[in-house]
C-alpha positions in Angstrom: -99.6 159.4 112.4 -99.0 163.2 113.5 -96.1 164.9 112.1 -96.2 167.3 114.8 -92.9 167.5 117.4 -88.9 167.6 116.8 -87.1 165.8 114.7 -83.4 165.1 113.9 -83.0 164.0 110.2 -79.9 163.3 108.3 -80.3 164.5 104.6 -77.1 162.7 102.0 -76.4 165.8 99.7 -73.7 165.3 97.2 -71.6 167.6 99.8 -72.0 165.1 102.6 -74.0 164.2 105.1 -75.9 167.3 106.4 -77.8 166.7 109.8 -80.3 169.1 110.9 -83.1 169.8 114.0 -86.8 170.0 112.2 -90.1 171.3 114.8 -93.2 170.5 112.5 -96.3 171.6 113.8 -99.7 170.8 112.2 -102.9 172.7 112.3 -105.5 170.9 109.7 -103.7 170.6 106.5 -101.4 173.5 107.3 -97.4 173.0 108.4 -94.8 175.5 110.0 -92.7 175.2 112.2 -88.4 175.8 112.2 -85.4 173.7 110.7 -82.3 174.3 112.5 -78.8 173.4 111.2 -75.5 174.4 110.2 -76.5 177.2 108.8 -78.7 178.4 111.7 -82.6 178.1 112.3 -84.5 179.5 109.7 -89.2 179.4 109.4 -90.4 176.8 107.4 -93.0 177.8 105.3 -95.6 176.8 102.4 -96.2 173.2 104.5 -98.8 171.0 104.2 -100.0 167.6 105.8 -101.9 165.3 103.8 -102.3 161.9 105.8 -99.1 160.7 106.9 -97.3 163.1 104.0 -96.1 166.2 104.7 -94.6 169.1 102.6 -92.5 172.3 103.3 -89.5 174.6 102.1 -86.8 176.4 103.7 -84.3 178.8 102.8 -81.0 178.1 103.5 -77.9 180.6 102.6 -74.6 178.3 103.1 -72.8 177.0 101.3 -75.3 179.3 98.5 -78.4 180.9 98.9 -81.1 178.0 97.7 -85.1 177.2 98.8 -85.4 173.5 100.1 -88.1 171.4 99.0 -88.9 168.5 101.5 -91.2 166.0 100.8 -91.6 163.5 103.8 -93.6 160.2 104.9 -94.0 159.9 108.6 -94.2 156.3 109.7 -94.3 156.2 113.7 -91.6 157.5 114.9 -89.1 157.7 111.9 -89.6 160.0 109.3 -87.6 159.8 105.4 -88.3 161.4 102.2 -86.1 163.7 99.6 -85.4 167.3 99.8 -85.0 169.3 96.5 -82.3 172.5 97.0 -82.5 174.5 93.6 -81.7 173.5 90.8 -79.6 170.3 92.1 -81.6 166.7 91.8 -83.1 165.3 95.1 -81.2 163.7 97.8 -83.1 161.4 100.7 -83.1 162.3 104.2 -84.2 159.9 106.8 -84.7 160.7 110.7 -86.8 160.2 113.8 -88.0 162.2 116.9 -86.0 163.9 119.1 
């Protein structure tokens, strides 16, 4: 299944719910594309696609400045994994497409 489009994914931090806007676009094995949020829209960058696995990071500066590891499966039309800020342990994210 393509990763590719918009999607709006929920990720449970231990700071709450945080809900953000994701546009994944695929070329091969390589992924960019923006995450938009609270903190505004910022690149995504180092992504990859493997199957119905895809990888990326973002940077985000609020409520510190920390680089966001997602890891996510994409089955259909909902997509769920965990995302890795820093040094803090993972916390699962779930969505589907805009």
């Amino acid at each position: 299944m393509s990763v590719d489009g918009t999607w709006k994914i929920t990720v449970q931090t231990p700071m709450g719910a945080q809900a953000s806007t994701v546009e994944l676009v695929s070329d091969g094995s390589a992924l960019t594309g923006t995450q938009s949020g609270n903190e505004g829209t910022s690149a995504i960058y180092d992504g990859s696609v493997d199957g119905d696995t895809a990888t990326w990071k973002v940077d985000i500066t609020r409520p510190m400045a920390l680089t966001v590891t997602f890891t996510a499966t994409v089955e259909g039309d909902t997509i769920s994994g965990t995302a890795k800020a820093g040094m803090f342990p993972k916390s699962s994210f779930a969505g589907s497409r805009a």
